[in-house]
Legacy VTK file of the C-alpha trace (Angstrom):
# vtk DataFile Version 3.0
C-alpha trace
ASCII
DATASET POLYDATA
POINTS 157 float
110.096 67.671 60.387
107.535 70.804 59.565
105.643 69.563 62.547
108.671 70.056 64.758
110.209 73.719 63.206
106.146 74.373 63.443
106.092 73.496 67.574
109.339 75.554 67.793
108.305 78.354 66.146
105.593 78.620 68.060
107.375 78.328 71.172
109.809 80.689 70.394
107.053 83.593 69.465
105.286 82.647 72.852
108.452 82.884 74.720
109.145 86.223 72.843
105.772 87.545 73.850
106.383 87.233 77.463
109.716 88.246 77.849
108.710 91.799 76.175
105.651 92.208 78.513
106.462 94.727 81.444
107.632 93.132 84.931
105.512 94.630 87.752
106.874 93.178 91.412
104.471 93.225 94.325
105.196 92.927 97.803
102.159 92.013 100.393
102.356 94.441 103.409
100.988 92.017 106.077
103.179 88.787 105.357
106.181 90.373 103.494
105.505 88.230 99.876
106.930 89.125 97.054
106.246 88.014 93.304
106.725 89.542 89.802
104.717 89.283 86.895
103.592 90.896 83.657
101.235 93.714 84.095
100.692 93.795 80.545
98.911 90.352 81.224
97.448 90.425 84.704
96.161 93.818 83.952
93.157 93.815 86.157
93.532 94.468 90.136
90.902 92.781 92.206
90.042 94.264 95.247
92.367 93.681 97.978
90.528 91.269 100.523
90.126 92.911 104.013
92.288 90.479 105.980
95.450 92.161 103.515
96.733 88.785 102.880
97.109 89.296 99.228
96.227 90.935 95.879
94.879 88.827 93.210
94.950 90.097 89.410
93.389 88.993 86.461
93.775 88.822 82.253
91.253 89.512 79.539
91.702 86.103 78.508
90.303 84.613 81.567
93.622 83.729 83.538
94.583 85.005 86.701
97.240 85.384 89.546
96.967 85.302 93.244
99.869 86.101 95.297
99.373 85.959 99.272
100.134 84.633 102.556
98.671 82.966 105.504
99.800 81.720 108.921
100.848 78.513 109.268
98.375 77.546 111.985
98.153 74.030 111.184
102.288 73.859 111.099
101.925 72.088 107.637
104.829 71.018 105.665
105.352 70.735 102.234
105.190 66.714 102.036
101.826 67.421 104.210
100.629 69.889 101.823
101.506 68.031 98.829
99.749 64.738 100.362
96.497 66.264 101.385
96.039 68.220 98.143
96.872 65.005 96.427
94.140 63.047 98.267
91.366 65.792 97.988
88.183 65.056 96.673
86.839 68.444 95.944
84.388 68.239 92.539
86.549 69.295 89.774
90.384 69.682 91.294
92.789 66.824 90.146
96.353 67.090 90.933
98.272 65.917 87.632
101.751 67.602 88.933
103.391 67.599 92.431
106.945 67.865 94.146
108.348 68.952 97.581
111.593 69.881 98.916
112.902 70.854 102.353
110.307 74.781 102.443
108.626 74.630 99.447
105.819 72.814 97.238
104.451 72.707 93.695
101.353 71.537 92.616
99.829 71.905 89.266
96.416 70.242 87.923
92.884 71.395 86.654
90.044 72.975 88.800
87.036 73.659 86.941
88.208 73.390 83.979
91.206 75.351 84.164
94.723 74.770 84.520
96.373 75.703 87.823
99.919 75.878 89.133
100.726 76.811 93.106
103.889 77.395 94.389
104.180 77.898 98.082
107.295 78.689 100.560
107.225 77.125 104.325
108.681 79.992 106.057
110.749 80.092 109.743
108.815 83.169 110.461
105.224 80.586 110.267
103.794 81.968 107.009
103.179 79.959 104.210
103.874 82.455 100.906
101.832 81.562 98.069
101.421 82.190 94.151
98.666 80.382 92.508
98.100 80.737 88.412
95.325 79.638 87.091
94.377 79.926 83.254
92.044 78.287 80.549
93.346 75.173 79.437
93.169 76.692 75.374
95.666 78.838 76.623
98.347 76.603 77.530
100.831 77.675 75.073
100.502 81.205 76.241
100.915 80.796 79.858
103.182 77.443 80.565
106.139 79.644 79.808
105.125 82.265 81.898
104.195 80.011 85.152
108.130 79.077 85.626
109.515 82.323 85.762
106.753 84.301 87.543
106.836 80.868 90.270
110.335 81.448 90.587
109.929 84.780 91.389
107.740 84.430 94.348
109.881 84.770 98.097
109.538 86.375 101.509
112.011 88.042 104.124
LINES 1 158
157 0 1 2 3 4 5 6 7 8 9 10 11 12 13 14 15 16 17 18 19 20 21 22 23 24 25 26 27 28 29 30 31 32 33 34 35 36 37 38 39 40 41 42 43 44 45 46 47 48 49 50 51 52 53 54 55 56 57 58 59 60 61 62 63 64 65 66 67 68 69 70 71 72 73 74 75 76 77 78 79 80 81 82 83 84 85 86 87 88 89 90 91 92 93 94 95 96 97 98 99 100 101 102 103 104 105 106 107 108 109 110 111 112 113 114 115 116 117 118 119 120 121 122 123 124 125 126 127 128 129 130 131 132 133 134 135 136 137 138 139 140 141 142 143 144 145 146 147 148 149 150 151 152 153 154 155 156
């Protein structure tokens, strides 16, 4: 029973933590995506690439947040995307997590070490909208209840 109020405790601070860190919403020029996360967290802005695709940011901690776009040259679909990251064989990426609905896909897994989630919409207008979290798996507890909400957030015109 103290190993339960313990977990819930615990949950409850971490859940407290993010909710009081500061939403910041960006929205991607070139493709039109939008997310919104904590800038209290992802308080470092990596340069922008040259393409203007996206904005990544990063944490102190080691996590970090990539929100972006791309065409959809390949015209993928989420059961296609879902299937081929499933079967990939790059060194250190294992898909543990994965679901697809009608314009949209999750995956979530390790890569290097690290824990990653993706969400991505399948857009009529032929851009695929992405966020991708990635943080140190000693983190968990900190970002799994983030990764929902900023996931959520993540849409296009």
């Amino acid at each position: 029973m103290k190993h339960l109020f313990l977990t819930l405790a615990i949950a409850a601070l971490s859940i407290a933590a993010a909710a009081s860190a500061a939403p910041f919403t960006y929205t991607n020029q070139r493709f039109g995506t939008v997310c919104t996360f904590p800038d209290e967290i992802f308080s470092i802005r990596e340069p922008e690439p040259e393409n203007g695709d996206g904005q990544q940011w990063s944490a102190p901690d080691g996590a970090s947040l990539i929100c972006s776009g791309i065409l959809n040259v390949d015209d993928d679909t989420p059961k296609s995307f879902v299937s081929s990251e499933k079967a990939s064989a790059e060194p250190g990426y294992k898909t543990t997590y994965s679901k697809a609905g009608k314009d949209w896909a999750v995956l979530s897994g390790i890569k290097d070490g690290k824990i990653f989630y993706e969400r991505r919409l399948f857009g009529k207008d032929g851009v695929i909208r992405t966020v991708w979290i990635e943080y140190p798996q000693a983190l968990k507890s900190k970002y799994d209840p983030l990764v929902g909400v900023i996931a959520g957030s993540l849409k296009g015109p």
